[in-house]
C-alpha positions in Angstrom: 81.6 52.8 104.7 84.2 54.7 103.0 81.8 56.8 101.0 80.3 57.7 104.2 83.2 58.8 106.1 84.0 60.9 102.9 80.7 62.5 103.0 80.8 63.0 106.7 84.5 64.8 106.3 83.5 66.6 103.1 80.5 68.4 105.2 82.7 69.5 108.1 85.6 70.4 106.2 83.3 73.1 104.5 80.7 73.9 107.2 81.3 77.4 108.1 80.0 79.8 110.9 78.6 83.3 110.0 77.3 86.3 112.2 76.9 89.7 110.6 76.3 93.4 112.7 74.4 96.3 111.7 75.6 99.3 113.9 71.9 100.3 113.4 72.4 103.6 113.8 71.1 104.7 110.0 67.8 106.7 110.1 66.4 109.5 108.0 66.1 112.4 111.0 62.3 113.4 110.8 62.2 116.4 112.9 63.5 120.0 112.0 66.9 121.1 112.8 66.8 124.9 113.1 70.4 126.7 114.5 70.4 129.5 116.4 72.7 131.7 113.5 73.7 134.2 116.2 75.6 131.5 118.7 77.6 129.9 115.3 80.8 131.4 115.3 81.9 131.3 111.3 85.4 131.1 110.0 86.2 132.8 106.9 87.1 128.7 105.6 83.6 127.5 107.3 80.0 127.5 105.9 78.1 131.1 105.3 74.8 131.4 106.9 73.0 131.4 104.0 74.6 127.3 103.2 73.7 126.5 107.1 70.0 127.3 106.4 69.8 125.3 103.3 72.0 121.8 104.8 69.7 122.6 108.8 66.4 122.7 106.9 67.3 119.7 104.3 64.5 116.6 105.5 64.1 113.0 104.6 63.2 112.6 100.4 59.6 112.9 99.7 58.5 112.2 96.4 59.6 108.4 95.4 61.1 106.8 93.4 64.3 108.9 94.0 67.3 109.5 91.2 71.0 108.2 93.3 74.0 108.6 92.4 76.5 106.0 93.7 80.3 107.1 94.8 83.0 104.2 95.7 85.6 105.6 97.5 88.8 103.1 98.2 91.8 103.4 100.1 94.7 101.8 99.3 94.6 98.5 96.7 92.1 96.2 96.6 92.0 93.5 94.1 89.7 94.7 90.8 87.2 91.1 91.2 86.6 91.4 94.9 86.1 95.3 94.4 83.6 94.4 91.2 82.1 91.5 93.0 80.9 94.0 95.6 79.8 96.7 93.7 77.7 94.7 91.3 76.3 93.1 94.4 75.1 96.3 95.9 73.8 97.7 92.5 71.9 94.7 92.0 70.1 95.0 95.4 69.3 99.1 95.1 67.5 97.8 91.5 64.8 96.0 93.6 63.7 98.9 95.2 60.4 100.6 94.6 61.7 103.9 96.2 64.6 103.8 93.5 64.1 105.0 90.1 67.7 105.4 88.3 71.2 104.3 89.9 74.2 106.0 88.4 77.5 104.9 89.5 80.1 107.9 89.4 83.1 106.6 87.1 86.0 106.3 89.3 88.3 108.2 86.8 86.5 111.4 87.4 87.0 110.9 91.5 89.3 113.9 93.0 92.1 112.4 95.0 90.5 113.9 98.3 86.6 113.4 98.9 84.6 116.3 99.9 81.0 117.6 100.2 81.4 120.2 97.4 82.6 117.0 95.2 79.9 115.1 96.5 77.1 117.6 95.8 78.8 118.5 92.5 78.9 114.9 91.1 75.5 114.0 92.3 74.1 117.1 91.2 76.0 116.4 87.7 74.5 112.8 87.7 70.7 114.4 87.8 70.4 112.5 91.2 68.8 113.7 94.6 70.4 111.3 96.4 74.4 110.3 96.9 75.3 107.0 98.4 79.0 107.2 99.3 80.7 103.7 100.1 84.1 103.9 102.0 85.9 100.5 100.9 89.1 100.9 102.7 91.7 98.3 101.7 92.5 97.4 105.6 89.1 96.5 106.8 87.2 95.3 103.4 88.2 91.7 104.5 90.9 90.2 107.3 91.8 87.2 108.0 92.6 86.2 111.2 93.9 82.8 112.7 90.7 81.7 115.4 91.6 79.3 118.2 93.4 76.3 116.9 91.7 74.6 113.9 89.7 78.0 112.4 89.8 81.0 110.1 87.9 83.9 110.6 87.1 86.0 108.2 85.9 89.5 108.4 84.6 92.6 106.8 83.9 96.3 107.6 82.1 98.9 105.0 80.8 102.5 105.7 78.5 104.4 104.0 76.5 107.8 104.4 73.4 109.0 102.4 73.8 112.5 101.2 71.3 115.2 99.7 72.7 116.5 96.0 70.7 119.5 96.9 72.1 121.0 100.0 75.3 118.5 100.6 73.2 117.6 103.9 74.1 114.4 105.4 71.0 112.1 105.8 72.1 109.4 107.6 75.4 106.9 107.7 75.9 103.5 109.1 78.4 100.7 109.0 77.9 97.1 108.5 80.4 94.3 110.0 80.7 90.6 108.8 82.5 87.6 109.9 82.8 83.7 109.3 84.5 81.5 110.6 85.8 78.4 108.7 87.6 75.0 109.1 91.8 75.4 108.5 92.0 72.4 106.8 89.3 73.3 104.3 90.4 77.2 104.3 94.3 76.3 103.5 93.3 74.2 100.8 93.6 77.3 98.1 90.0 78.5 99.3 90.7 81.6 100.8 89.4 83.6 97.6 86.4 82.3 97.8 86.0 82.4 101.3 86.7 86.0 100.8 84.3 86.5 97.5 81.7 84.8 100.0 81.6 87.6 102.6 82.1 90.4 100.2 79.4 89.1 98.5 76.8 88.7 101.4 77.7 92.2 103.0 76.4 93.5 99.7 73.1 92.1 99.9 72.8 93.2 103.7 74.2 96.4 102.6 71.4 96.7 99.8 69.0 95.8 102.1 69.5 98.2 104.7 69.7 101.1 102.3 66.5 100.0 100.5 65.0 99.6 104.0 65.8 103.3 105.0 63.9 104.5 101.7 60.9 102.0 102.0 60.4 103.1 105.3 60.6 107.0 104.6 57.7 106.6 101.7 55.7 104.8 104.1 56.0 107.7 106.5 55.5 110.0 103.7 52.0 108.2 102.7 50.9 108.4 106.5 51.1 112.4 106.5 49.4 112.6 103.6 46.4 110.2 104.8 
C-alpha cells in the first residue's frame, strides 16, 4: 500500500503542464517588391538606390540545399550550459534538413559589440553562406520563472530570430517562438529548477529547428512546382 501511495505521489510531484506558441508570422514573401525610387526620400546615412534595388528584388532561395551561416546574439549573461544546451539543440535540428547543405556557426569572439546588417552580410558572406540565421537570446526572456496560483511554477521562454540573405542583407522572414510549463512547487523547490529550465530550453530548440527547416522545405517545394 505504501509502495503505491509512493508511486501515486512520485507521478504527480513530476507531472508537468506544457503549451508552446508560434507567432506564425515566418514566411519566405513570394511576390516582387519593386519601390517607386523617386517617392524614397534618402539620407546621406540611409541606403543608395543602387542597395535598395538589390535588398527590393532579393526572393526566396532557389537552388537547395542552401550554405547558412548561424549568428547567436545574447544580451546580458546567461549561464554557458543552458546557452550550449540550446545551441547544440538547434544545430542538431537544421542537420536533418534536406534543404540544408553546410551550417557554420559564427564564433562569438569575432561578434562586434553592436549587431548590424553590414556585419551580418559581411560574416555570412565570410562564412561562404547564402543564408544567415540570426538568434536573439536575450538574458531576460530566455527563461522566467514565475510563481502560478498557489501550488505551481511556471516556467517560460521567448527567442527571436530572422532569416537574412548574405547577398543583398535582405531580410527574408523573422518569427518568435514562446514556451511555457508549468510544474508542481513541491517537486520544482526540490533543487529541480535547472532542469526544469534545461527542459524548456531544450524543446524550444527542436520547435525552433522545426520551424526554420519547415520555411525551407516548403520554399523547394514551391520551387519544384514552377519548374513542373
Amino acid at each position: 500500500m505504501k509502495k503505491l501511495f509512493f508511486l501515486i505521489l512520485t507521478i504527480s510531484i513530476l507531472s508537468s503542464c506544457a503549451s508552446n506558441r508560434e507567432y506564425n508570422t515566418a514566411s519566405f514573401k513570394s511576390k516582387e517588391y519593386r519601390p517607386n525610387l523617386q517617392n524614397i526620400a534618402l539620407n546621406p546615412n540611409g541606403l543608395s538606390i543602387e542597395q535598395i534595388k538589390a535588398i527590393s528584388s532579393t526572393k526566396p532561395p532557389k537552388d537547395f540545399p542552401v550554405d547558412i551561416a548561424i549568428i547567436f546574439i545574447d544580451n546580458g549573461y546567461i549561464a554557458s550550459d543552458i546557452k550550449d544546451s540550446l545551441q547544440y539543440g538547434i544545430v542538431t535540428e537544421l542537420k536533418k534538413s534536406k534543404q540544408i547543405d553546410r551550417i557554420t556557426i559564427i564564433p562569438s569572439f569575432i561578434l562586434p559589440r553592436i549587431m548590424s546588417f553590414s556585419a551580418i552580410q559581411e560574416l555570412g558572406i565570410r562564412a561562404l553562406s547564402e543564408i544567415v540565421i540570426v538568434f536573439n537570446m536575450n538574458s531576460g526572456d530566455i527563461y522566467q520563472t514565475t510563481e502560478f496560483l498557489a501550488s505551481k511554477i511556471k516556467v517560460t521562454s521567448k527567442i527571436e530570430y530572422m532569416i537574412v540573405d548574405s547577398s543583398t542583407s535582405a531580410i527574408l522572414t523573422t518569427d518568435r517562438l514562446f514556451s511555457e510549463k508549468i510544474y508542481e512547487d513541491k517537486w520544482f523547490k526540490q533543487n529541480e529548477e535547472d532542469k526544469a529550465i534545461k527542459e524548456i530550453i531544450s524543446e524550444q530548440a527542436i520547435i525552433l529547428g522545426n520551424s526554420i527547416n519547415s520555411l525551407f522545405n516548403k520554399a523547394d517545394k514551391d520551387n519544384v512546382k514552377i519548374n513542373e
